[in-house]
C-alpha positions in Angstrom: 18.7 15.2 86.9 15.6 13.0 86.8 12.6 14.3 88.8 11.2 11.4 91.0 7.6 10.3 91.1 5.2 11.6 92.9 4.8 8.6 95.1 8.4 9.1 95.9 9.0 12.2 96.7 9.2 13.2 100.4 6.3 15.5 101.8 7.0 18.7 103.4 5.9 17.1 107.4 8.3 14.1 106.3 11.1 16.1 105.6 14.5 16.0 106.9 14.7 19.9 107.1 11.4 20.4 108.7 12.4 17.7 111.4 16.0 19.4 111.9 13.8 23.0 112.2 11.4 21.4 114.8 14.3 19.9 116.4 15.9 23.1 117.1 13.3 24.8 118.6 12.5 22.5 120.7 16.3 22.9 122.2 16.2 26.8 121.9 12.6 26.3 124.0 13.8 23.4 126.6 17.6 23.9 127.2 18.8 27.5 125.6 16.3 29.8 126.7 16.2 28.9 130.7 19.5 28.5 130.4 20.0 31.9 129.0 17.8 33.8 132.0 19.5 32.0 134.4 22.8 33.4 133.3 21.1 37.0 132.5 20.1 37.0 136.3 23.3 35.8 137.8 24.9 38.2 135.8 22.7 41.3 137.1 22.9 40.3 141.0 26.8 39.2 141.1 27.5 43.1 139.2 24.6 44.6 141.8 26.8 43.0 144.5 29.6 44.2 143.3 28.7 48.1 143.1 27.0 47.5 146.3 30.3 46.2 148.2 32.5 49.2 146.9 29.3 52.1 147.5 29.9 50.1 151.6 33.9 50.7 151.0 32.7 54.1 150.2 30.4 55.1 152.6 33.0 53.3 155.6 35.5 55.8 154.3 33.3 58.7 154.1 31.7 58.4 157.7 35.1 57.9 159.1 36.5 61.1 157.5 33.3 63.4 158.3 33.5 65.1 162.2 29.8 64.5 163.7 30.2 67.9 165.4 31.0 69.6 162.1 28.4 68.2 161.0 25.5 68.9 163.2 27.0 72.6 163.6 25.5 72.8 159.5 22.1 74.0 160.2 21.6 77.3 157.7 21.9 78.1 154.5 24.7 80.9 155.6 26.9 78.2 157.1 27.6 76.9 153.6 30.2 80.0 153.2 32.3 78.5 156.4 35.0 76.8 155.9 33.8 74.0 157.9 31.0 73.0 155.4 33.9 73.3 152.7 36.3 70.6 154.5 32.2 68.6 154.7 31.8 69.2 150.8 35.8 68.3 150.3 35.0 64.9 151.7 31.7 64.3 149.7 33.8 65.4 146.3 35.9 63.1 147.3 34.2 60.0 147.5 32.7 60.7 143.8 35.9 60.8 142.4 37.6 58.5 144.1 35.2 55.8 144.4 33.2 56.9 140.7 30.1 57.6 143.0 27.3 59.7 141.2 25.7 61.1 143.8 27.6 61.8 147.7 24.9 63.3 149.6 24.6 64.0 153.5 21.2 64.7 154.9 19.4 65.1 158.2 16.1 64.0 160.0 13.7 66.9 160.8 10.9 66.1 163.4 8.6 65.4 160.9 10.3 62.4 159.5 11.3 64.2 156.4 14.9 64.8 155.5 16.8 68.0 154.6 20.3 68.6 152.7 23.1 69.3 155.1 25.7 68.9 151.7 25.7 67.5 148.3 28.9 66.6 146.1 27.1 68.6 143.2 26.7 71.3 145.6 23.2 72.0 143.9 21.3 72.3 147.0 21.1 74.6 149.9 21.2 73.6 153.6 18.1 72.4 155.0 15.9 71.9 151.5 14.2 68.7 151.9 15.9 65.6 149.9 13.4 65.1 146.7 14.9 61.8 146.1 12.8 60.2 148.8 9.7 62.2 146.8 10.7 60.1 143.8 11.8 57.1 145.3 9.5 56.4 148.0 11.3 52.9 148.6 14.7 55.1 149.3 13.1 56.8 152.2 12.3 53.6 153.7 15.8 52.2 153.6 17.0 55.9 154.9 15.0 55.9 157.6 15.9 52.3 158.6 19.2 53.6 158.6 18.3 56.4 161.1 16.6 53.7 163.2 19.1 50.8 163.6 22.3 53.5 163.5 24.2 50.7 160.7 24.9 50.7 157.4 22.1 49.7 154.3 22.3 49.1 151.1 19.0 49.6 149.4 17.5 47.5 146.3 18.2 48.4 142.8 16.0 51.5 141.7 15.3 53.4 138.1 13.9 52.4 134.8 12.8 48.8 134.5 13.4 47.9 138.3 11.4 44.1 138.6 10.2 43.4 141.8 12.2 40.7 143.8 10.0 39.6 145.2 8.1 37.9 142.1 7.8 33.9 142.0 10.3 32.6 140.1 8.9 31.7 136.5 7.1 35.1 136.8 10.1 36.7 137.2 11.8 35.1 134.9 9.5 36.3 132.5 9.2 40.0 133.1 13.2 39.6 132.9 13.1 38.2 129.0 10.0 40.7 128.1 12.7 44.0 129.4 14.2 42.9 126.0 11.3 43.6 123.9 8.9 47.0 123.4 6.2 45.5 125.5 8.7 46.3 128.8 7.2 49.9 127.9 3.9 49.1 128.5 2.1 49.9 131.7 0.7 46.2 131.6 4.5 45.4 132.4 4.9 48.3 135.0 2.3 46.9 137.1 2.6 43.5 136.7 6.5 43.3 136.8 7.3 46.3 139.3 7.5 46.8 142.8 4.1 47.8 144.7 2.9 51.1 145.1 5.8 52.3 142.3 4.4 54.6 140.1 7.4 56.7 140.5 9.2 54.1 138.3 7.4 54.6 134.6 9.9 56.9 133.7 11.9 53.8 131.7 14.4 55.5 130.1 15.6 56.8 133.9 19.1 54.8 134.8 19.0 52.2 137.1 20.8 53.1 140.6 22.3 51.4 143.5 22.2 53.3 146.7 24.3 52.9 150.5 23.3 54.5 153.6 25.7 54.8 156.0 25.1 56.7 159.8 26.8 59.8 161.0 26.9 59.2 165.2 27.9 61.3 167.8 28.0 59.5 171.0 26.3 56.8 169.3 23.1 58.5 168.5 22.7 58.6 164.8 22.8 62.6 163.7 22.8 62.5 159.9 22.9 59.9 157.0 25.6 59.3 154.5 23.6 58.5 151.2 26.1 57.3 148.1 23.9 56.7 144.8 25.8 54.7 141.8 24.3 54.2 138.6 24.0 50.8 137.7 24.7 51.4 133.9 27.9 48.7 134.3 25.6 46.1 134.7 24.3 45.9 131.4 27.8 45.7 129.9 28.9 42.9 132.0 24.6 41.3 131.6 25.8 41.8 127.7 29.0 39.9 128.2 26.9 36.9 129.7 24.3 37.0 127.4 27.2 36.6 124.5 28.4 33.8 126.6 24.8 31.8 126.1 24.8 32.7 122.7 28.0 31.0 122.1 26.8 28.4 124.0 23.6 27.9 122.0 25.8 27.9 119.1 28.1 25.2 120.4 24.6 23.2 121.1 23.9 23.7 117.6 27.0 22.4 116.3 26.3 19.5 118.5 22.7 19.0 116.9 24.2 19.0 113.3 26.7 17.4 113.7 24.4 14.5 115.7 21.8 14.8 112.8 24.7 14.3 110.1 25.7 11.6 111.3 22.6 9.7 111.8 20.7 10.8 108.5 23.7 10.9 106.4 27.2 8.5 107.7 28.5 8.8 104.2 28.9 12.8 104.4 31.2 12.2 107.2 34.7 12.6 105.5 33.2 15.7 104.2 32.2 17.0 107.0 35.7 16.6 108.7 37.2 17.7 105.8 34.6 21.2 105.9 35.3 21.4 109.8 39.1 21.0 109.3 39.2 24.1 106.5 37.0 26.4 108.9 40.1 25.7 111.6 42.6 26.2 109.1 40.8 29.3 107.8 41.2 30.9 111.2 44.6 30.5 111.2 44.5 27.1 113.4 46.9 25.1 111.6 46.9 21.8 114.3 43.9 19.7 113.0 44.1 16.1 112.0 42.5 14.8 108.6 41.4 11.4 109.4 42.6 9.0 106.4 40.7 8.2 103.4 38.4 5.1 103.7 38.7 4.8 99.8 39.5 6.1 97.0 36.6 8.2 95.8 36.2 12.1 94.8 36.2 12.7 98.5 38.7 10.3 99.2 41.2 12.3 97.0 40.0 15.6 98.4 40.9 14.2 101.8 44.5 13.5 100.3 44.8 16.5 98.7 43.5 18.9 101.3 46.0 16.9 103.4 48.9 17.6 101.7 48.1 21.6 101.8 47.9 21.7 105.2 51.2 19.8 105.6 52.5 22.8 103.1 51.3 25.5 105.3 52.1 23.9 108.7 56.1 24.4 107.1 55.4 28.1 105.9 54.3 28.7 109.0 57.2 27.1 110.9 59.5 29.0 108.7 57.6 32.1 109.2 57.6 31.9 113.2 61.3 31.1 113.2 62.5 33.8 111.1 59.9 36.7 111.6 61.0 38.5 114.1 64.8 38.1 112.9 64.7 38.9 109.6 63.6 41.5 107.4 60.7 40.8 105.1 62.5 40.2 101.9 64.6 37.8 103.7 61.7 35.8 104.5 60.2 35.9 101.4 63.3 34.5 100.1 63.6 31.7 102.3 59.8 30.8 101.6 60.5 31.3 97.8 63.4 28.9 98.0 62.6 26.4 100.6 65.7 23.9 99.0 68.4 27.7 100.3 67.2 27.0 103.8 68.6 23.3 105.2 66.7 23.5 108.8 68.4 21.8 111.9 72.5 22.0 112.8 75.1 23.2 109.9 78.8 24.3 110.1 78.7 27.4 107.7 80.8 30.4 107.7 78.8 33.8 108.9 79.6 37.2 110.2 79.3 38.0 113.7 78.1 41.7 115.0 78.1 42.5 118.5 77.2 45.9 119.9 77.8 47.2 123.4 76.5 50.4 125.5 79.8 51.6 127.1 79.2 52.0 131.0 75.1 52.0 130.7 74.7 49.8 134.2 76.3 52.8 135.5 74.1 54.9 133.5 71.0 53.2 134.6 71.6 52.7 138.0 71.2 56.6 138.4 67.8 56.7 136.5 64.4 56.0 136.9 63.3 52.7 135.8 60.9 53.9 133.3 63.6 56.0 131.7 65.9 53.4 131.8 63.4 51.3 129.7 62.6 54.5 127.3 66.1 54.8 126.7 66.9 51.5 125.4 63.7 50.9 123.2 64.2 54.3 121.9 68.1 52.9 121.1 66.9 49.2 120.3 64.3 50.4 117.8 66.6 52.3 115.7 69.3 49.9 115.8 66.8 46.7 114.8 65.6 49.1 112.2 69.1 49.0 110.8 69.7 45.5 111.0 66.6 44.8 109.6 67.3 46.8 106.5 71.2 45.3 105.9 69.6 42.0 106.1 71.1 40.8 109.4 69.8 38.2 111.6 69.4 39.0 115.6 70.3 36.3 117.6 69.5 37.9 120.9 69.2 41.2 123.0 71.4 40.8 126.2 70.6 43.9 128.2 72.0 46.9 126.1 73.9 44.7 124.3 73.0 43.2 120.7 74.1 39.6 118.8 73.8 39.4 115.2 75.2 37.9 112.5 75.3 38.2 108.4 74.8 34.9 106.4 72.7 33.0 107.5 70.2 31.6 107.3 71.0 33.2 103.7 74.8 33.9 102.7 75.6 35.9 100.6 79.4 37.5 98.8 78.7 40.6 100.6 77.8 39.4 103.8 81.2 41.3 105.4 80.4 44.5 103.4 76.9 44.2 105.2 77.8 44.1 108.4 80.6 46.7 108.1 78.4 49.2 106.6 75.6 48.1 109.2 77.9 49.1 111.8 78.8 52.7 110.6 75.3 53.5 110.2 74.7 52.2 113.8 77.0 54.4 115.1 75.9 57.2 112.9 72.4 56.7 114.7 73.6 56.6 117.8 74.7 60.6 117.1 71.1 61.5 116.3 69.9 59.5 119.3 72.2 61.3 121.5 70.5 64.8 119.9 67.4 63.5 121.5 68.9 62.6 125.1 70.0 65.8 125.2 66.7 67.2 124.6 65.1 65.0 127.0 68.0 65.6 130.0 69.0 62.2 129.7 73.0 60.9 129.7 74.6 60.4 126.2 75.5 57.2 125.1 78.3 55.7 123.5 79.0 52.2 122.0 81.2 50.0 120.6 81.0 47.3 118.3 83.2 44.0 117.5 83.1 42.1 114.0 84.4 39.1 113.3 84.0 36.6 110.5 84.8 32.6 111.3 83.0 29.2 110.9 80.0 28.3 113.4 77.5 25.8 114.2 73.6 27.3 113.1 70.5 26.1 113.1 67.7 25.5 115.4 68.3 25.8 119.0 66.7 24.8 122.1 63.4 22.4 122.9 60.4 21.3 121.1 58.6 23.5 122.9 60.8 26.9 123.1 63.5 27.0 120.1 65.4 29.6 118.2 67.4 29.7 115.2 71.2 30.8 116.4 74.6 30.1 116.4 77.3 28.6 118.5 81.3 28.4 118.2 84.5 30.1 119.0 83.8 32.8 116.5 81.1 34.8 118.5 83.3 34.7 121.6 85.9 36.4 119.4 83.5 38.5 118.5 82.7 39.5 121.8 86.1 39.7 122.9 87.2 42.2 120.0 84.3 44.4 120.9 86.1 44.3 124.4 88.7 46.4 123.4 86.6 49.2 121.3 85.8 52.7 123.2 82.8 54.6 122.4 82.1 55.4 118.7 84.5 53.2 117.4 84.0 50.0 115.3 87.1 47.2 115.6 86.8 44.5 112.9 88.8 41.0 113.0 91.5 40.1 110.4 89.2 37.5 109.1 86.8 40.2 108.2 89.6 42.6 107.0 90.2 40.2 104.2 87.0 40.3 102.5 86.6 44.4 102.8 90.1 45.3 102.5 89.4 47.3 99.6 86.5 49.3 100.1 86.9 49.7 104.2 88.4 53.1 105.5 90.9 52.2 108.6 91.9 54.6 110.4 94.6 53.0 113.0 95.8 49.0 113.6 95.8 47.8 116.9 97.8 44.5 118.3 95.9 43.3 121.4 96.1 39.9 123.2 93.2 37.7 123.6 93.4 35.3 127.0 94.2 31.7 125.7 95.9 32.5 122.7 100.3 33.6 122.9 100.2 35.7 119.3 98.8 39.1 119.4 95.8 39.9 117.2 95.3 42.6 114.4 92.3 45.0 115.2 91.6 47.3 112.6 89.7 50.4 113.5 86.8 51.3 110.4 85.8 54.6 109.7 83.8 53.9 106.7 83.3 52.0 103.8 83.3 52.3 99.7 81.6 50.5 97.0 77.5 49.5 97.1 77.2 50.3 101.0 79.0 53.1 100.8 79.4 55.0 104.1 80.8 57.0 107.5 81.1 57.8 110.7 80.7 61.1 111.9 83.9 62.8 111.8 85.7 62.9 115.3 87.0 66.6 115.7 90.9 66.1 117.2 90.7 66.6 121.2 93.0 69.1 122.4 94.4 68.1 125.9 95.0 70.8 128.6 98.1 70.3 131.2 97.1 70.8 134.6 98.8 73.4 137.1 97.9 70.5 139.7 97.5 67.3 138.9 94.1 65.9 139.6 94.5 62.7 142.2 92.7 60.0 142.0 91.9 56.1 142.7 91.4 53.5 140.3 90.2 49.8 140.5 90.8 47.2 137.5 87.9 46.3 135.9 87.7 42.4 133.9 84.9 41.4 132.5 82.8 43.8 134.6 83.9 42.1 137.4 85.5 45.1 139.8 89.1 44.2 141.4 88.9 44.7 145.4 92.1 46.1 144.6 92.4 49.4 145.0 95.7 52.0 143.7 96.5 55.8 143.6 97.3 57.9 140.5 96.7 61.1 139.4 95.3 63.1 136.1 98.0 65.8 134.7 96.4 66.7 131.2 92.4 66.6 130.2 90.6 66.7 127.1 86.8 66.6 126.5 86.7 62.7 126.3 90.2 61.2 127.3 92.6 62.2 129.7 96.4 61.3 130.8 97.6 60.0 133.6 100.3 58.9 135.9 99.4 55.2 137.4 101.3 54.1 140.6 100.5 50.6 139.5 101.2 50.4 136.1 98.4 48.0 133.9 98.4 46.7 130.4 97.3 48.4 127.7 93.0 47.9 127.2 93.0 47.5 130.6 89.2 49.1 131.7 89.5 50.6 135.2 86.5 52.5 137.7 87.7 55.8 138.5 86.9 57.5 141.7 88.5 61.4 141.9 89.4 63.0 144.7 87.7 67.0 144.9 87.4 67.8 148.3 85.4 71.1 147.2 82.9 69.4 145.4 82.2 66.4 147.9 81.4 62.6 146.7 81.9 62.6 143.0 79.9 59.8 141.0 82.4 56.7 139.9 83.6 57.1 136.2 85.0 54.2 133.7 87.5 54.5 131.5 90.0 52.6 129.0 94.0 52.7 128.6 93.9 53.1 125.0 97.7 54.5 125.2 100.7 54.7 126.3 102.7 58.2 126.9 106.3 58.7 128.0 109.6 57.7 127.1 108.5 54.2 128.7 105.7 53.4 126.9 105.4 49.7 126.8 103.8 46.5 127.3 102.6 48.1 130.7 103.2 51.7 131.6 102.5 53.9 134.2 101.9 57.2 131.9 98.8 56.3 130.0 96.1 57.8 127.7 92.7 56.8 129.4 89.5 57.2 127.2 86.2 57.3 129.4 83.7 55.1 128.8 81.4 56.2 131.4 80.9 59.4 132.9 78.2 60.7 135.2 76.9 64.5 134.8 79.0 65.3 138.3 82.4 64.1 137.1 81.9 65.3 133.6 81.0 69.2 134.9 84.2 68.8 137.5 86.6 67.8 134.2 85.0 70.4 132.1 85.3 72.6 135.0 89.5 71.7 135.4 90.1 72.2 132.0 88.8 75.7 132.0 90.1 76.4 135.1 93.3 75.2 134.1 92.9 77.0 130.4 92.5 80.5 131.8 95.9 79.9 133.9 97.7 79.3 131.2 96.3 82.1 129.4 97.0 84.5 131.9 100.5 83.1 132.9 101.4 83.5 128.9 100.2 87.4 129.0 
């Protein structure tokens, strides 16, 4: 580049630079820096007010609690080993913990004006030693003594290291305030201009600053001892810091201002650029909602504005996708979606997918017996593991509905094995459930047991909800089915549709078919009951030891209430239990119900009082008359409480050492 003559080129007092420099100063000199005091000061007093108001809160509560005859009874050193002055020290310990106050002490006047230690929270000093802090703080006696005088509470000035006097004109003080930020606030030039008169106490700088309540101790109304609380004042330089940060980013906002204001009068053209430099700062700070004001023409900066334009268009949609599927999906899933943006059509579809629900059998039972915060334990403890699980088949969670979970397999990616997924998914859920149930019973907490529904059937997905509040989900007939299948499961046990049956058929384990009927539809439905799976996600559940049922001498009695869709019937009918095993019993119904029927239980033990309500489901019928519905059933709990579960355990023994003994 050409050097311009020497007539041309711009002197150093002409330049731009030196100008912008001069400019600056001026602002830091004329706006920021009064500016910045006047925050630093309303900073200090609104925190001095602050510890003053609780040290009154303090000293209220104190005075109240101390007994003025108790106190005016403490006049030697021996009476410190009574246990009167130990209920007076009890109180002053009290107030510094409970109120964070350094320093509780209670103190007398002697005839000579002075005051003596009756107690201290430190318990440092004996009774009647004169109170040293009105030797080092002469100002402290005076606002003691006014105390004494006027029989009310004071709260004294601030006092310690670097105390200004308040009584300073305003620009002066204003000044010893900024100079407590630099070395010469060590100087004794400072100390006696900037401190209180008379305080030669204070050139200890490096003491903490203190606030300080006296509060009066009255019997009959005449004042008999003074309640001093001392609190360090060290907070207030945390929340002065905060303030001063607030000026500074101020300043810096004022500075921004200044630029941008000197841009644009000494250089219009650089404008685009500017925006364009503003706009990448936003975007590099993960603010992805700026505008790019359009090109004016076609130059370099022109087609940077164009081009920059376009990238942030690209990340506004990797961020979209990002948001929408994040805290759905697994990672690879969403890499996969951003990798192959043309696999992903946002907005409504009909696709085929594979629904997953979950269900805690009888947990509002379950936590309506436990604390809240174990309640809330219980189920992030079980919601962790189970998203953990999800996560890793690659399933997407629609939504959490109390203890119960919605996901589904295939979309917003579908895959062949989508069925296989959620299958195998399933088992290992289950198989978690065991190990969580190792911890519960570590923890004295209830085991829990779940079922879970499958089904596989064509939905609407996409992007549900507002422009403000939307989530990627599903809707159709299929997730009802879903629901309804997992409905009829007990705990442990996985039921999968026919739909899904047809696409695992031959790697799935089943271990039993059941025919159910589903309201609204006249043909009976195939449920197949999974133990585990072959192939690529091979897979099982825990093996279920047989139950071995024990036949009652006398048959248990009991009432029973139907139970549909967790609504409870007002109905109420008798039956009794005649056989018991560890999780399922049989029973004798006097109002026979259909099979899958869920009914509350409430047994009848007169030696054992109220029993907790328990839950269970017909899963069979017994007798010569089994049918479509019986009165001799096989009931499988769903829900039992710690009471009823140590009354059955107890029949069953009871009931095992008769037979026992009848067979000798």
């Amino acid at each position: 580049m050409a050097t311009p003559p020497a007539g041309h080129r711009i002197t150093a007092h002409r330049s731009i630079v030196l100008k912008n420099i001069v400019l600056f100063v001026l602002i830091l000199i004329v706006a920021v820096l009064p500016l910045a005091i006047s925050h630093y000061e309303d900073s200090r007093d609104a925190e001095i007010k602050a510890l003053t108001a609780k040290l009154e809160v303090a000293a209220e509560r104190g005075i109240a609690r101390l007994d003025p005859v108790a106190v005016v009874s403490m006049t030697e050193p021996e009476h410190a080993q009574t246990s009167v002055y130990r209920s007076i020290l009890n109180v002053l310990q009290e107030l510094e913990q409970n109120f964070e106050v350094d320093d509780a002490i209670l103190m007398r006047r002697e005839d000579d004006g002075r005051y003596t230690y009756i107690a201290l929270g430190s318990n440092d000093y004996d009774i009647g030693e004169y109170v040293e802090i009105h030797d080092w703080f002469p100002p402290t006696y005076e606002a003691t003594e006014e105390t004494w005088q006027q029989g009310t509470i004071m709260s004294s000035r601030l006092f310690g290291g670097k105390v200004i006097d308040e009584y300073l004109p305003g620009t002066l003080h204003s000044l010893c305030r900024l100079f407590t930020f630099t070395p010469l606030s060590t100087t004794q030039l400072w100390h006696r201009i900037c401190s209180p008169a008379g305080i030669n106490y204070n050139f200890d700088f490096d003491l903490p600053q203190f606030v300080q309540v006296n509060a009066p101790v009255t019997l009959r109304t005449e004042v008999v001892a003074i309640l001093m609380l001392n609190k360090f004042a060290n907070p207030v330089a945390a929340a002065v810091r905060a303030k001063t940060l607030q000026v500074i980013g101020l300043t810096l906002g004022i500075i921004v201002a200044g630029l941008i204001l000197f841009g644009y009068a000494s250089a219009r053209m650089l404008r685009p650029l500017q925006n364009l430099t503003t706009a990448a700062g936003e975007v590099a700070q993960g603010n992805l909602d700026v505008d790019i004001p359009p090109a004016r023409n076609q130059d370099e900066v022109g087609r940077l504005a164009v081009a920059f334009g376009t990238m942030l268009e690209g990340l506004r949609q990797r961020d979209f996708i990002r948001d929408t599927f994040g805290r759905y999906l697994s990672k690879e899933v969403v890499e996969e979606v951003l990798g192959s943006p043309d696999g992903l059509k946002l907005g409504g579809e009909m696709r085929e997918i594979t629904i997953l629900v979950s269900d805690l059998r009888g947990f509002t039972a379950i936590a309506s017996r436990l604390d809240p915060h174990d309640v809330i334990d219980i189920l992030n403890r079980y919601l962790g593991r189970m998203v953990d699980i999800l996560t890793r088949y690659r399933g997407t969670i629609d939504e959490f509905q109390g203890d119960g979970i919605l996901a589904f397999f295939g979309a917003p990616l579908e895959a062949e094995d989508d069925q296989e997924r959620a299958v195998a998914c399933a088992i290992e859920m289950q198989t978690a459930l065991v190990q969580i149930n190792a911890e519960q019973r570590q923890r004295r907490l209830p085991e829990l047991n779940m079922g879970i529904g499958i089904n596989t059937g064509d939905v609407i997905v996409g992007n549900i909800g507002s422009e403000t509040r939307t989530k990627y989900g599903a809707v159709g007939s299929t997730i009802n089915e879903a629901y309804r299948i997992e409905s009829y499961t007990v705990g442990g046990q996985i039921l999968i549709s026919p739909s899904v049956y047809h696409h695992v058929q031959d790697v799935v384990r089943i271990q039993s078919v059941e025919e159910v009927n589903f309201k609204g539809l006249s043909a009976a439905v195939r449920l197949y009951d999974v133990v585990g799976i072959q192939g690529k996600y091979a897979c099982a559940l825990p093996k279920r030891t047989p139950e071995t049922f024990i036949t009652l001498a006398t048959p248990l009695p009991m009432t029973y209430f139907s139970v549909d869709d967790k609504t409870v019937s007002e109905q109420v009918f008798a039956g009794s239990i005649t056989r018991l095993a560890a999780s399922s019993a049989e029973a004798v119904l006097a109002q026979p119900m259909p099979l899958h029927s869920n009914l509350k239980l409430h047994l009848e033990a007169v030696e054992c009082g109220g029993l907790s309500e328990a839950y269970a489901k017909i899963v069979a019928f017994t007798g010569d008359d089994a049918s479509a519905s019986s009165a001799h059933v096989c009931l499988g709990f769903t829900s039992l409480p710690e009471d009823v579960q140590g009354f059955l355990e107890q029949q069953r023994t009871s009931a095992y050492q008769e037979a026992q003994a009848s067979s000798v």
